[in-house]
N, C-alpha and C positions, 0 to 999 in steps of 0.2 A: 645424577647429582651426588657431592660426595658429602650432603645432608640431607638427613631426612626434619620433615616440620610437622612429624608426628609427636602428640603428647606423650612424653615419658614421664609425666609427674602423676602417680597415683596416692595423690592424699585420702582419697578414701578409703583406704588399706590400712594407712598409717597406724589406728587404734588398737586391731587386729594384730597387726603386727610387733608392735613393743607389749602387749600381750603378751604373744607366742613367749619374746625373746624374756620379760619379766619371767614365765611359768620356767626358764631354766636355773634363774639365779639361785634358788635354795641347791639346787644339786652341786650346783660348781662352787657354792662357801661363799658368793658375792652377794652383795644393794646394789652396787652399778658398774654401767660396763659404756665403754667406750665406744660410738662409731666414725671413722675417722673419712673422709674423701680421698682414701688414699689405697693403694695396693701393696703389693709385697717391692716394690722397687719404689714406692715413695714417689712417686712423679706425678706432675699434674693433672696430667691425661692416664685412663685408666680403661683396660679392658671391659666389657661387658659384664664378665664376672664376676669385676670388682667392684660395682656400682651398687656397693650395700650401702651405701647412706642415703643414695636416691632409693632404692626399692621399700627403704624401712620408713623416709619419709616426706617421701613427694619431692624435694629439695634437687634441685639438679645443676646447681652451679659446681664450679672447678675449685670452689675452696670451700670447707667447713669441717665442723665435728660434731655430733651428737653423742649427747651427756644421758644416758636413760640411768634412772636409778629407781627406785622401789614407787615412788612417790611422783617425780618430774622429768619430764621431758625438755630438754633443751637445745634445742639446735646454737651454732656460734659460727656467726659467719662477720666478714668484714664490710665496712662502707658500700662495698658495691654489691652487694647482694641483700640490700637490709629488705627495699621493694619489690623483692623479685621473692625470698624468703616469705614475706605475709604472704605473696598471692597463692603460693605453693603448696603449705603445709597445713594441714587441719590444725585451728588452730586452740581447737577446743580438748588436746591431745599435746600441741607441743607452744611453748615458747621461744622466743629471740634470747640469742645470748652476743653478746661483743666478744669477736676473737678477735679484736687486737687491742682493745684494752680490760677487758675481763675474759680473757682463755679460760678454758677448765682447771688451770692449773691457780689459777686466779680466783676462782670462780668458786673453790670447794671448800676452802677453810670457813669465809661466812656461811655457806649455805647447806653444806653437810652436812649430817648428823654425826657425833660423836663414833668415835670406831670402824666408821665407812670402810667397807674392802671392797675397790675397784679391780674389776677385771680389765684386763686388755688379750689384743691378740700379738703378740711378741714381733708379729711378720710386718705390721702395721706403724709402729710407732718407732720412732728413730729415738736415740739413746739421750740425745740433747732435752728432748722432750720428757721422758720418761723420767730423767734425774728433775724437773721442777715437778711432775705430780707426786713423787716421793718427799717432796718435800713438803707440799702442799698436805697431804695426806699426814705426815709426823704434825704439822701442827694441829689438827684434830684427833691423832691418834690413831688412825685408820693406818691402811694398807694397802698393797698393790699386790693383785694378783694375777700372773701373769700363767694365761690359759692355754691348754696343751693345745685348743682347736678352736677355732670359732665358733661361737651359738649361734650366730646367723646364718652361716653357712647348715649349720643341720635345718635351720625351719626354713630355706631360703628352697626348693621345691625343684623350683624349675628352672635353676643359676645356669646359665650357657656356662659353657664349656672351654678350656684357657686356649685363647690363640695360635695358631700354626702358623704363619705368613711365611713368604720368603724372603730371606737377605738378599740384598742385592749388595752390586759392591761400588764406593763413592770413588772414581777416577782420579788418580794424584794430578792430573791436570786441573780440577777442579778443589781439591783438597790442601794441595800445596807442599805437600809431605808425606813420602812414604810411611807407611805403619811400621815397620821395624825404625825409624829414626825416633818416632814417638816412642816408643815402645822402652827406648835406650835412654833418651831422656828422662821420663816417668822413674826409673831405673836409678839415675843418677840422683835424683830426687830421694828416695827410697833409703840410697846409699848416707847421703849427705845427715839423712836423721837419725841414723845408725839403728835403723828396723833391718827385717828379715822380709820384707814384703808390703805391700801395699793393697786393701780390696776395695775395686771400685766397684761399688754397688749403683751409682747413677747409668741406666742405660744410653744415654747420652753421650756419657763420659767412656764407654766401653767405645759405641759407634764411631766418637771421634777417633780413638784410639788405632782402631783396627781400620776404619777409612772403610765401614760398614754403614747400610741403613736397610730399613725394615716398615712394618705397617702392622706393626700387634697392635698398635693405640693407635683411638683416632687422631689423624693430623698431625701426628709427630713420629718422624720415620725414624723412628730408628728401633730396632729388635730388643724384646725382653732378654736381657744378659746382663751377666756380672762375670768379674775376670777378676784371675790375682797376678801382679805382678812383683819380681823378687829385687832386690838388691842385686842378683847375678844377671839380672838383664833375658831371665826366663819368663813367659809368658802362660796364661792359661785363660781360656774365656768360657764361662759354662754358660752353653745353648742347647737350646734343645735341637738336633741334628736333624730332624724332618725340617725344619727351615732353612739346610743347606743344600744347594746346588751343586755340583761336579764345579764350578767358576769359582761359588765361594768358601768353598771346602777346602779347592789347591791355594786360593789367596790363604786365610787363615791358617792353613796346613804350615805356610812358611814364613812367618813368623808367631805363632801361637799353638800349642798343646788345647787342642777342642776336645773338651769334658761334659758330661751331661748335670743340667743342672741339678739333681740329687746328689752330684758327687761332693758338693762344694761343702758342705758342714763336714767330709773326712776329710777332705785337704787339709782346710783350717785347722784340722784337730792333728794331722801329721807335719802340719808345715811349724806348729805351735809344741810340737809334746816336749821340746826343749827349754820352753821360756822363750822363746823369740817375740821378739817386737812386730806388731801388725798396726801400721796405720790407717785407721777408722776413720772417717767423718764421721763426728755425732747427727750431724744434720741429716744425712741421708741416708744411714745404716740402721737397716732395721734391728730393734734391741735382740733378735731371734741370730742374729749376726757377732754380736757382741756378746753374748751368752757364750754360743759357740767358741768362740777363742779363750774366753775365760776358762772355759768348763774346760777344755785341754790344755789346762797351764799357760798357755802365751799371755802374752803383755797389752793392750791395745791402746793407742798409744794416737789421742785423739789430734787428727788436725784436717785439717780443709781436704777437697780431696783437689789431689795435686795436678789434676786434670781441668780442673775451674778455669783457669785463670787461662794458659796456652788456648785451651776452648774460645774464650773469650776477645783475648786480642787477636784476631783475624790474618790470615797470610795472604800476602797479596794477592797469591790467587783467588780465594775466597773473596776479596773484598774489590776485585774486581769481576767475579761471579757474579756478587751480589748487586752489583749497578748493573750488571747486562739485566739482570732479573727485574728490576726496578723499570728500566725501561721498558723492558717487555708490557711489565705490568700496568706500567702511564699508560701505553697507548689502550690496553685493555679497558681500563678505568675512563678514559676519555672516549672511548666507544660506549660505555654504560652511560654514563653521565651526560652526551647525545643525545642518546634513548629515553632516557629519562625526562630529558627537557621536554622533548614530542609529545610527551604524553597530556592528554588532558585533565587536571586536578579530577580524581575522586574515581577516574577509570582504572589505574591499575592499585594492585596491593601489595604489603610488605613482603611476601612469599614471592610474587613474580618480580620485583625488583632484585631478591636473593638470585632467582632463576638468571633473567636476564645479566648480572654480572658474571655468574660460573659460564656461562652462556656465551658471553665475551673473550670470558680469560682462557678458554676452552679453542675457542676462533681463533685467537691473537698465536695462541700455542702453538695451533698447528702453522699458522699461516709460515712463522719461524723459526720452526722446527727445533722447537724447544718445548714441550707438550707439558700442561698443566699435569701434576701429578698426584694432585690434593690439594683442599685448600689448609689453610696453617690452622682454624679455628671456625667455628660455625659462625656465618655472618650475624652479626649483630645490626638488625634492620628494623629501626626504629621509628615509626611514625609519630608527630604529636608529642601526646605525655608519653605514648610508648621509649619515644627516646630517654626521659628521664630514668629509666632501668638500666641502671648501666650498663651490666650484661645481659642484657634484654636478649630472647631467644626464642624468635617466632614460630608458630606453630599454627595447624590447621583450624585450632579453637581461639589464638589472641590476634589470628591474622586481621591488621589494619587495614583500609584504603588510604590513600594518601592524599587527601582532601586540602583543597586551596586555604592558604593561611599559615599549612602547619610548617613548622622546621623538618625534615627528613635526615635522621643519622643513621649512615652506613658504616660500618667497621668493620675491615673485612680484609684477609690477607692468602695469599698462597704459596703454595710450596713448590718449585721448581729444582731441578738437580744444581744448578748453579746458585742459587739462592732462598731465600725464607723472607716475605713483605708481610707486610703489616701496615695498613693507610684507611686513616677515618678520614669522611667528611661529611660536611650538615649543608645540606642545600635547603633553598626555599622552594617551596612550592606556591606560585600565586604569589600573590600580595602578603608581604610578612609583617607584623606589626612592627614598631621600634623599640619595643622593650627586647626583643628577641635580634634586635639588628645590635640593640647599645653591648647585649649580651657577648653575643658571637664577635667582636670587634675588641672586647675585654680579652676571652680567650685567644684571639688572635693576636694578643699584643704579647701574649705570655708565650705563646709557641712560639713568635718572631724573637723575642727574645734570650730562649735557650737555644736558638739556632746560629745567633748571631755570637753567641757569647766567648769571650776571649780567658782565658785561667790559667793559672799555674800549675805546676807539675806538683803533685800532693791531693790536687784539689777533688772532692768527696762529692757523689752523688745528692747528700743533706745541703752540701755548701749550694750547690746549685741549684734545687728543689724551687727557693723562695723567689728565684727570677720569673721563674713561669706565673706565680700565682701575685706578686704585689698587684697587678692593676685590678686583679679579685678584689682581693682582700682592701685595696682603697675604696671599690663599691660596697664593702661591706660581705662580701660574697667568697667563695673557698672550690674545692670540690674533694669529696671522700677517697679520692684515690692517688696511687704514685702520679708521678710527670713521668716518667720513664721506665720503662724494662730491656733488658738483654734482649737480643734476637743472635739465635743460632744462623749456622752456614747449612741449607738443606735439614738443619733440626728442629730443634724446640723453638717457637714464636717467644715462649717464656724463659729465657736463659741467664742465670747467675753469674756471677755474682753480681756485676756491675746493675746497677739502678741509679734514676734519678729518683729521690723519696725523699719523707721528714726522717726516716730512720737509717739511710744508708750508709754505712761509712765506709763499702768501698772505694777506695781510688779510682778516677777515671783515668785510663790511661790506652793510649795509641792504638789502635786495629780494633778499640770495640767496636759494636754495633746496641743503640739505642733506640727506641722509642722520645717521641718528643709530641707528648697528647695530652695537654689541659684540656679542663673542660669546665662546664656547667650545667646542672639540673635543677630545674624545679619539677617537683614530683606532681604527678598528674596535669601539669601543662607542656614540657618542651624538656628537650636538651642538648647539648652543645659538645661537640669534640672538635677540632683537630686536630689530622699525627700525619707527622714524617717521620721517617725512619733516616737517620742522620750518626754517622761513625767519627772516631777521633781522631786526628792528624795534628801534626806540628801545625801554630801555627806562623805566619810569614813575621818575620821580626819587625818592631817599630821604630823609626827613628827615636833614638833618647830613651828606650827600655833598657830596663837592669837584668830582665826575668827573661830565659825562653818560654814560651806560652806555648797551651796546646787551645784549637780550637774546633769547632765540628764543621764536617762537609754533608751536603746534600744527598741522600739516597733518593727519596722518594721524588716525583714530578707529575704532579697530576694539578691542573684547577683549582683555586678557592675561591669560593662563592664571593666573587668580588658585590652581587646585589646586597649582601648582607653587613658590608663594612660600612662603618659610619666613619667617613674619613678625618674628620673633626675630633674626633677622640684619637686619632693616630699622629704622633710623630713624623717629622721630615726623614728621621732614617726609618721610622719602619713604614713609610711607605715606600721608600727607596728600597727596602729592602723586597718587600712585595711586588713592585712594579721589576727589578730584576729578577726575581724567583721566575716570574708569571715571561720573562724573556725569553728565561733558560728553559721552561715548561715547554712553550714554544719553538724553540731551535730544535733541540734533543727528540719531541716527538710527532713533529710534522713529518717527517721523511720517514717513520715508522707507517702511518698512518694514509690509506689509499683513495678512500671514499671520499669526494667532493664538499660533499655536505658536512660531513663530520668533522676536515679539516678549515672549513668556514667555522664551523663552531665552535673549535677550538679555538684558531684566530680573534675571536671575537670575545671566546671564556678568557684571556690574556690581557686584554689590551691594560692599559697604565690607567690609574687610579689619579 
């Protein structure tokens, strides 16, 4: 399995532990200090080592920050972690905080006391951030202290040990582009700003770069690095060289100078002793980064990292990876979703439905000769109210049965060398009530409609946002989270800039790849997803239009619980629209699909509405 459904959350620790980490604050000149869900490369996903906000306090979701100060305890997490945070955290030790509408940086002028000096760890916090709790902090008077080492790292005992994995290397048949072409572009870029250099601190953005990938962090292949690249179209990537092989040693050897990652703060400081211009992302360079250039005289000179966007809009070859990957993974999913039907209400549990899907995609892999390689994120397998967690994440102590009545969400994606999936669904189990059929037929109107949607060229993830949620929001109803996110080529499930959100104002634009997953919860009874993963293209012109339009095509193909639509609430087009989806589902993955009985059931999961 490439998850384990062993408990990582140890809240009864938690006391003990902000303890420990309070008993340092008089040495170091601090009241409070910072823990963030983040490592020294800022990414989602984090080594073992860096799971100090779960070890200190139970908390084991992919977003948050904890606030410890002299007196309180604060965790800050978003919408989709608000239920999963109470079940987690001793609560008689720490508090909820709202990180996205009262952050810590939000969060300390009211509730600080006068002079507060916050500690942070320099490696940990990106410089965007850093400049609002400076500021937050002058309006109380307080300060920022920014600490030679982590406190938690000393009481932290028994912390594993940083990563070693091996690079492997991502084939230009599958990538689209040689790394030196990148490499010279990035370059041009660099030039155009009139800097001396470019550091990309997002491991993501190096892997692209270099047509590398890796397995330091769970589920997201690509290797702990960072690289500078110059305006002279010179190249350098600091890794740590026990991760390279004789293959990826000669690839990187020829186009990039391989450095050990200690070496990277004298670069900075010799590529910089003139005043030279270094472009930063505030967002993703950690302030221990930005120190560094400063403290050698250069300039740094903030802007997006210029590896974002080319990442994002997709090369043909990628994005016709990413449909072979897709199909692959329908028929995987429609093998589960078989199995699943067979079973009888209340015999199996949320842990062997995880099993039974890795179990599938593992089959399908081989059958194809295209082999599961990870899955993209720990299935989220939700029975019941379980489903109302959004990021709900089963374990051998919350494991559910999945008893007749309830809705069942699965959220669950994997990693293959040709592409990166991401595909929810909610099935019934048994006889489902109609508040939960009226439910699922609401989200389904919003998924059919950012599917179908037609836009102009300009048009912003926010513009789009509100198409997914009006039939919500007409029942009076919403849900805490985006409608869309990025998906990487063989990378990050979670990939920027593009989103569909209330806060996005990136542009959508041609070869991305999105997520398209409304949903609904009611807490302690039930919850509601669907997602297809869906990318952008021109789209076909209309008689009597003024505007080229762009609009989105289908990635994903797998069944939707047609038991649970109440057709009466749907439209003539979105059932037209559905009743073709459920064609195409059918054409595209019968002939993948071997076993008799599973392509009767699929057959029959299709038919027209």
């Amino acid at each position: 399995m490439f998850q384990s459904f062993e408990t990582k959350s140890t809240p009864q620790f938690g006391r003990e532990r902000v303890d420990a980490l309070r008993a340092t604050f008089d040495d170091l000149g601090i009241d409070a200090f910072l823990v963030p869900r983040a490592d020294e490369y800022q990414g989602e996903y984090v080594p073992a080592c860096a799971e100090r906000l779960c070890w200190l306090t139970g908390f084991t979701g992919s977003a948050g920050v904890a606030l410890i100060t002299r007196g309180q305890a604060v965790v800050f997490v978003d919408g989709r972690y608000t239920t999963q945070l109470a079940e987690q955290v001793d609560d008689a030790v720490f508090t909820g905080g709202d990180l996205v509408n009262a952050p810590p940086h939000v969060w300390l002028p009211p509730h600080a006391g006068h002079g507060l000096k916050l500690g942070i760890d320099p490696w940990l916090h990106a410089g965007a951030e850093v400049r609002r709790l400076r500021k937050a902090l002058d309006e109380i008077g307080g300060s920022l202290v920014v600490l030679a080492s982590n406190p938690l790292d000393a009481i932290w005992h028994d912390r594993p040990a940083d990563p070693l994995e091996p690079v492997i290397l991502q084939p230009v048949a599958l990538a689209g582009r040689e790394a030196g072409e990148k490499v010279a572009d990035i370059a041009a870029t660099v030039s155009d700003a009139g800097a001396a250099a470019v550091l990309l601190s997002d491991p993501s953005s190096v892997a692209w770069v270099f047509n590398i990938r890796g397995n330091d962090v769970p589920h997201t292949p690509h290797p702990l690095s960072r690289a500078i690249i110059s305006a002279s179209g010179a190249a350098e990537i600091f890794i740590d060289e026990g991760k390279l092989g004789p293959e990826a040693s000669a690839a990187l050897a020829a186009v990039t100078s391989v450095r050990r990652p200690s070496d990277l703060i004298q670069r900075l400081a010799e590529i910089c002793e003139n005043g030279s211009k270094v472009l930063v992302d505030p967002d993703l360079a950690p302030l221990a980064l930005t120190y560094a250039i400063e403290q050698a005289g250069g300039v740094v000179v903030e802007a997006a990292d210029p590896v974002k966007l080319p990442r994002a809009c997709k090369s043909p070859a990628e994005l016709e990876g990413s449909a072979r990957a897709h199909l692959q993974d329908g028929a995987a999913m429609v093998e589960f979703l078989y199995w699943l039907d067979q079973q009888t209400p209340g015999s199996i549990t949320e842990i062997d439905a995880v099993k039974a899907l890795e179990q599938a995609r593992a089959r399908v892999g081989q059958s194809m000769q295209n082999p599961l390689k990870d899955i993209s994120f720990d299935t989220i397998s939700g029975a019941g109210p379980h489903g109302a967690v959004i990021h709900y994440r089963v374990t051998t102590e919350t494991n559910r049965r999945l008893e007749a009545g309830d809705l069942f969400l699965i959220d669950s994606g994997a990693q293959y060398v040709n592409g990166t999936t991401d595909i929810t669904r909610t099935v019934a189990v048994g006889a489902v009530a109609d508040d939960r059929k009226r439910f699922f037929t609401l989200v389904l109107k919003g998924m059919i409609a950012i599917s179908a949607a037609r836009f102009p060229k300009g048009t912003r993830g926010c513009d789009l946002d509100p198409l997914a949620r009006i039939a919500l929001w007409t029942a009076g109803a919403d849900y805490a989270h985006g409608t869309g996110h990025g998906v990487g080529s063989y990378l990050s499930v979670h990939e920027g800039p593009q989103r569909i959100a209330r806060l996005s104002t990136q542009e959508i634009l041609p070869g991305m790849i999105l997520s398209n997953e409304p949903g609904y919860y009611r807490p302690g009874a039930f919850g509601i997803r669907i997602e297809n993963l869906i990318h952008v293209k021109p789209a076909a012109p209309v008689d009597g239009g003024d505007l080229p339009m762009l609009s989105f095509d289908t990635l994903t193909w797998c069944p939707i619980d047609c038991r649970l639509v109440m057709v009466d609430l749907m439209t003539q087009d979105e059932l037209a629209w559905l009743n073709s989806y459920h064609v195409q589902v059918r054409e595209k993955l019968l002939p993948l699909i071997e076993a008799p009985a599973v392509r009767d059931w699929l057959t029959a999961a299709t038919e027209a509405l």
